[in-house]
C-alpha positions in Angstrom: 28.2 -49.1 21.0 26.6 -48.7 17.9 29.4 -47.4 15.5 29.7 -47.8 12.0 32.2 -49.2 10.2 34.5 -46.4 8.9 35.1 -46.9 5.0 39.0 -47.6 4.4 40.3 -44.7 2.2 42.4 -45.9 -1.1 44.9 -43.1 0.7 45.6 -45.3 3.7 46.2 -48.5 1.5 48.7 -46.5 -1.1 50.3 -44.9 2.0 50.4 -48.6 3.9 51.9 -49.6 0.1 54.7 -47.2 0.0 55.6 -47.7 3.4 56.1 -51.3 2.9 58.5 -50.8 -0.2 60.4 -48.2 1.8 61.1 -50.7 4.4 61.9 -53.4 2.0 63.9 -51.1 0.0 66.0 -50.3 3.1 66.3 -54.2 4.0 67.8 -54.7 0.8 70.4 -51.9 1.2 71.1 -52.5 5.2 71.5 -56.4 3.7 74.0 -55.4 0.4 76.3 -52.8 3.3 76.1 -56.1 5.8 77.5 -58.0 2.6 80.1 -55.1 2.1 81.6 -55.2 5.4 82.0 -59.1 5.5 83.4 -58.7 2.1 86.2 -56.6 3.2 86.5 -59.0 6.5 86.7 -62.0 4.6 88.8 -60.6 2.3 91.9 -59.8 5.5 91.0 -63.1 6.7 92.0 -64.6 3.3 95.7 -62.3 2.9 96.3 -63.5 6.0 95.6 -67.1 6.1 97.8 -67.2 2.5 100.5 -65.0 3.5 101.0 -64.9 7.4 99.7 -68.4 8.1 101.4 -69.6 4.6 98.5 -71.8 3.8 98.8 -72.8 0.1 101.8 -70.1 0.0 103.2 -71.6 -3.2 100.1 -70.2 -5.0 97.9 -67.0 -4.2 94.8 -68.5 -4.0 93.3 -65.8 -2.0 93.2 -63.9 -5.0 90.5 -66.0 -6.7 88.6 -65.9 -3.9 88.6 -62.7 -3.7 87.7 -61.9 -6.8 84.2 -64.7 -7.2 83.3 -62.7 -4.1 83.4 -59.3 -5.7 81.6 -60.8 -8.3 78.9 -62.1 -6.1 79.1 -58.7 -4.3 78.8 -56.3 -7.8 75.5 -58.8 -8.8 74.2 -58.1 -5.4 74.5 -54.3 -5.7 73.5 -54.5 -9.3 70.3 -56.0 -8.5 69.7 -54.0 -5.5 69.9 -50.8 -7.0 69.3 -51.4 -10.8 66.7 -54.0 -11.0 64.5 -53.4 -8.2 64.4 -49.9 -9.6 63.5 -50.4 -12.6 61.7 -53.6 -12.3 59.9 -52.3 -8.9 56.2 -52.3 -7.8 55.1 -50.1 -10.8 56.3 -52.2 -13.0 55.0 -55.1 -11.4 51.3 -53.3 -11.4 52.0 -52.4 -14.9 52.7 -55.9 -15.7 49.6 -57.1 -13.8 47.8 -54.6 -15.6 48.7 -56.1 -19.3 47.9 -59.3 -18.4 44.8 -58.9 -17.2 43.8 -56.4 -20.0 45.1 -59.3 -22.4 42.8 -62.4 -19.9 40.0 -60.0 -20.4 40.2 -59.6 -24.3 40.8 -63.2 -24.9 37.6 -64.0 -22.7 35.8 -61.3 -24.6 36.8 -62.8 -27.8 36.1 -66.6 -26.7 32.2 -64.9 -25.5 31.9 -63.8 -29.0 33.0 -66.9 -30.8 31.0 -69.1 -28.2 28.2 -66.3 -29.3 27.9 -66.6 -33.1 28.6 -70.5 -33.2 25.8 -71.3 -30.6 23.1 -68.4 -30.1 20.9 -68.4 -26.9 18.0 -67.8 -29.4 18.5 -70.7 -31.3 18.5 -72.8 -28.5 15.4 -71.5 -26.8 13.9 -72.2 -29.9 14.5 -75.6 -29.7 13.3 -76.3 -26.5 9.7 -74.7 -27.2 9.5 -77.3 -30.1 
């Protein structure tokens, strides 16, 4: 009836943190083995619509296709596993960090300079006159 509000603890928000990037994290991977396996489908489909169905069979197209779509596939797993690694939520909070150190200092500096070129204490002067 009369309860108070229980504080949130910093330790529920980093745990509720981490538990989001593991999820996302395992999106991303579930998603790159999805694009795997109809890489390697899409791959049989394309031998056999060149050879067995002899479309285009004058050129082997198939291999082209092929290989843009390992291409596509490698950039996938590259940025799966090597730039949301490195270039994860820590770095992003690190990043965040710098800029808003940097916003902060340029502020700081712009007080100052708004400081020396038009002091309170001159202008309080001039309004008692």
């Amino acid at each position: 009836m009369f309860s108070k509000k229980k504080p949130q603890n910093t330790v529920d928000i980093e745990q509720h943190e981490l538990l989001e990037s593991a999820q996302k994290r395992i999106r991303q991977k579930k998603r790159l083995f999805s694009h795997f396996v109809i890489f390697l489908i899409g791959s049989v489909f394309l031998v056999l619509i060149n050879k067995i169905l002899k479309y285009g069979e004058a050129y082997d197209w198939f291999v082209w296709g092929i290989l843009v779509w390992a291409f596509l596939f490698v950039f996938h797993a590259f940025n799966v596993f090597v730039t949301h690694r490195f270039m994860g939520k820590g770095w992003e909070r690190v990043q965040r960090e710098k800029l808003v150190a940097l916003q902060k200092k340029r502020i700081a500096e712009i007080q100052k300079e708004i400081d020396t070129e038009f002091p309170l204490s001159n202008i309080n002067k001039k309004k008692d006159q």
